[in-house]
C-alpha positions as CSV (number, residue, x, y, z in Angstrom):
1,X,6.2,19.3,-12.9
2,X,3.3,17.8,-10.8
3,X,3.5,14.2,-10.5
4,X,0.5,11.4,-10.8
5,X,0.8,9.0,-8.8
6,X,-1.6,6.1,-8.8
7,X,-1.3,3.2,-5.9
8,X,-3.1,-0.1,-6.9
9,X,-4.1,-2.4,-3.7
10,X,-2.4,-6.0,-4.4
11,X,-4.9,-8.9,-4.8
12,X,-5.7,-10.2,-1.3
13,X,-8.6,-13.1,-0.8
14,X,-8.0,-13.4,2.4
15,X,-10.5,-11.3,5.2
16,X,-8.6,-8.0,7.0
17,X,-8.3,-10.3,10.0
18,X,-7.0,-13.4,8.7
19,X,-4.4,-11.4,6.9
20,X,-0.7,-11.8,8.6
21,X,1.8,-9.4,9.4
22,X,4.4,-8.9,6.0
23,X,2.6,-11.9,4.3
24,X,4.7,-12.7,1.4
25,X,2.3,-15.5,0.2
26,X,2.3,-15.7,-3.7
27,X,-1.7,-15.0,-5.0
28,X,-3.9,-18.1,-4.8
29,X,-6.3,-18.8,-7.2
30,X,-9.0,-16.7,-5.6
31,X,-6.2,-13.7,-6.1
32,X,-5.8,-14.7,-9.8
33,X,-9.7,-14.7,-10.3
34,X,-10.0,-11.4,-8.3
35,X,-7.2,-9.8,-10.9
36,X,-8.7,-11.4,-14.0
37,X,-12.2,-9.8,-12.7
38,X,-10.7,-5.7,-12.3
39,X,-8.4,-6.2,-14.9
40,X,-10.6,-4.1,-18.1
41,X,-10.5,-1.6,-15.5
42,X,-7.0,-1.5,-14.0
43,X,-5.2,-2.3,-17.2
44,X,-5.0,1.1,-18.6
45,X,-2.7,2.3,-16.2
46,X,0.2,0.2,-17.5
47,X,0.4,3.1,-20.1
48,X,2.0,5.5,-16.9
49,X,5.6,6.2,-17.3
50,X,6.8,4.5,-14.2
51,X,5.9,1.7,-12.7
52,X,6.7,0.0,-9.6
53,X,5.5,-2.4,-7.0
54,X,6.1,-3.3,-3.1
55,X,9.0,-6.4,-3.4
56,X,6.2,-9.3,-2.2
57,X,5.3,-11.9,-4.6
58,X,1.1,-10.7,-4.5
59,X,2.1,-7.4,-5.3
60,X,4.8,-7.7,-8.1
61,X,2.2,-10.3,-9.8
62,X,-0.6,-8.3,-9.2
63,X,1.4,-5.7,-11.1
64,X,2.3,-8.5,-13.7
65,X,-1.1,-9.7,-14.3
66,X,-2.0,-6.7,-15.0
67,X,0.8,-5.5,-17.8
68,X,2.7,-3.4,-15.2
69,X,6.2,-5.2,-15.4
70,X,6.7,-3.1,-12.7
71,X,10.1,-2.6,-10.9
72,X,10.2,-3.8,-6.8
73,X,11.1,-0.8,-4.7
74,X,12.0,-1.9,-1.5
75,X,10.7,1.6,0.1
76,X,7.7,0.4,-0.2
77,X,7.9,-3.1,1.3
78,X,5.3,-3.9,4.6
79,X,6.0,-2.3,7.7
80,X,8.3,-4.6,9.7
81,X,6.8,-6.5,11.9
82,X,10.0,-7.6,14.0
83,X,9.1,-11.2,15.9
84,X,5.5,-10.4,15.2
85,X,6.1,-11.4,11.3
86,X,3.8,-13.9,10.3
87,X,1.4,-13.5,13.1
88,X,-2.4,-12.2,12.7
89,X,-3.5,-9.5,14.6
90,X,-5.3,-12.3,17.0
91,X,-2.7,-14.6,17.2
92,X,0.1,-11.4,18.3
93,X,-2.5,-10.2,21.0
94,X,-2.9,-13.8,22.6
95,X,0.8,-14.1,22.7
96,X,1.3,-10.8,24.0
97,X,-1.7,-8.5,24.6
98,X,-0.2,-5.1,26.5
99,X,2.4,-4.8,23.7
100,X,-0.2,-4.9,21.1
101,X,-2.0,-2.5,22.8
102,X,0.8,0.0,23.0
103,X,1.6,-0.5,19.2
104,X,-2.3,0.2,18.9
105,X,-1.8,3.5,21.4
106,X,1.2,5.0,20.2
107,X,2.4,5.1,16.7
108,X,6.1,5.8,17.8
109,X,5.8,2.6,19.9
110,X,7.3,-0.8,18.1
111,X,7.1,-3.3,20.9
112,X,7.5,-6.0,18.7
113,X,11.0,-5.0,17.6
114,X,10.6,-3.4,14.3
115,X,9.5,-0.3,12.7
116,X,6.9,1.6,14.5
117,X,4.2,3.0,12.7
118,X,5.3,6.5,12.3
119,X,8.6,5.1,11.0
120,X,6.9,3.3,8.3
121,X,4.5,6.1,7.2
122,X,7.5,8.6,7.2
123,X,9.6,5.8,4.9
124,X,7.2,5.6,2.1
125,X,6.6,9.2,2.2
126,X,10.0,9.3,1.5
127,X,9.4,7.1,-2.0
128,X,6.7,9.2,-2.3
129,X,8.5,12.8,-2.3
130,X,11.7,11.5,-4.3
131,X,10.2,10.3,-7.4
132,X,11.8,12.0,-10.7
133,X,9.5,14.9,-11.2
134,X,11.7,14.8,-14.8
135,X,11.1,11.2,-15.7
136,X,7.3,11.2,-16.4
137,X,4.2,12.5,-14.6
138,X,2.3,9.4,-14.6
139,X,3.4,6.4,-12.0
140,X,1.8,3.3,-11.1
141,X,2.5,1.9,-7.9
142,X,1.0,-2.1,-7.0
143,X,1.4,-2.3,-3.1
144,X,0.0,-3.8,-0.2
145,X,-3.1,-2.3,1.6
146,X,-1.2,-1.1,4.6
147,X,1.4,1.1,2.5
148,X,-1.3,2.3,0.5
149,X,-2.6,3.6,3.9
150,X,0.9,4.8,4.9
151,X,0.9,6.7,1.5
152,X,-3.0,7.9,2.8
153,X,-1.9,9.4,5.8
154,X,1.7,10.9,4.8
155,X,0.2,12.6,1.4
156,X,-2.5,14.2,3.6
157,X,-0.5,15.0,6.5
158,X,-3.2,13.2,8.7
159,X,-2.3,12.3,12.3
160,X,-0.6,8.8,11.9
161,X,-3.4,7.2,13.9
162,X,-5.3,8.4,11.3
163,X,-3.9,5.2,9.3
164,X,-6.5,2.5,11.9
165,X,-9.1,4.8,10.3
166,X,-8.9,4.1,6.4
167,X,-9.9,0.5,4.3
168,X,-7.7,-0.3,1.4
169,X,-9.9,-3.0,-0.7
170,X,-7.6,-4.8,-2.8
171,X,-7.3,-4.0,-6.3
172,X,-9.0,-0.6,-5.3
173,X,-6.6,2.6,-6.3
174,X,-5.8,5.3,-4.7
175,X,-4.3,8.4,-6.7
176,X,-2.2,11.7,-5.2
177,X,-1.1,14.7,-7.2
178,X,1.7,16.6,-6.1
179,X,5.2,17.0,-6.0
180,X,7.7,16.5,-3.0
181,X,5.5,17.0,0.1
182,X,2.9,18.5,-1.5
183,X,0.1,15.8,-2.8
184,X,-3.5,15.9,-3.2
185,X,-5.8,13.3,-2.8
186,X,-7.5,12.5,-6.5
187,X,-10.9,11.0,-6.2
188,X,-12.4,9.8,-9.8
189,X,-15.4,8.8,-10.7
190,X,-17.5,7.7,-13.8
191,X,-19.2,10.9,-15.3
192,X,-22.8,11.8,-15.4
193,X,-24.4,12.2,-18.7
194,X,-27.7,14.4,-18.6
């Protein structure tokens, strides 16, 4: 059975720049507005047969606000950051500019002590290839931009530099069909009527 698997990008007001490394701030009322705005359009996927979210506040209440109830897997938490948690990309290259630079370079490289980023893409490929084919063929996954990238760049079997290269909007989807290392890339669009 071929699986659907549709990731939802958690509400995020804040600009790609400003955001911080495994930010587990709850929405802010910017969020909330942001949800209440996509929600006619996002809410139709609480009728998929599974649904999860990333374990960070913004994500399972993204999922919440949207009728998800979805179920935190930690598979598909943030990549870890080691002692650059909590830092923007800015405030990590003041404090220690060649690492970041590496980390940029190489995606086996994890000079700030956690997962590099070839570890993190191959992890939520993992969640990707071992959900229950038998269990339903619709899922619903809210998670944060970056492991909606990871999922990007795993699914296609893209070069994991390939992941600097793509822009997850918030509350944007994303959805891959497939089975066990075998996923497509879905692209949907509103039909033309002649």
């Amino acid at each position: 059975m071929h699986l659907r698997v549709t990731f939802v990008a958690a509400a995020r007001s804040s600009s790609l720049l400003a955001e911080r490394f495994e930010d587990d701030r709850p929405l802010d009322q910017a969020d909330w507005d942001e949800v209440q705005r996509a929600a006619p359009e996002l809410v139709k996927l609480a009728a998929a047969e599974l649904r999860y979210c990333s374990p960070t506040p913004r994500s399972r209440a993204t999922g919440d606000a949207l009728g998800y109830a979805p179920l935190a897997q930690p598979a598909l938490r943030d990549c870890d950051m080691g002692r650059w948690r909590g830092f923007t990309l800015g405030e990590a290259m003041a404090r220690e500019p060649s690492a970041v630079d590496a980390w940029l370079a190489d995606p086996r490289s994890a000079p700030h002590g956690g997962e590099s980023l070839t570890s993190f893409i191959s992890r939520v490929g993992g969640w990707l290839d071992t959900r229950p084919a038998d269990d339903g063929s619709r899922i619903v996954a809210v998670a944060e931009p970056s492991v909606v990238r990871a999922a990007l760049v795993y699914a296609l079997k893209a070069q994991p530099s390939t992941y600097w290269n793509i822009d997850v909007r918030p509350l944007s989807t994303i959805t891959l069909t497939g089975v066990n290392g075998r996923w497509n890339l879905r692209l949907e669009g509103v039909p033309q009527h002649a």
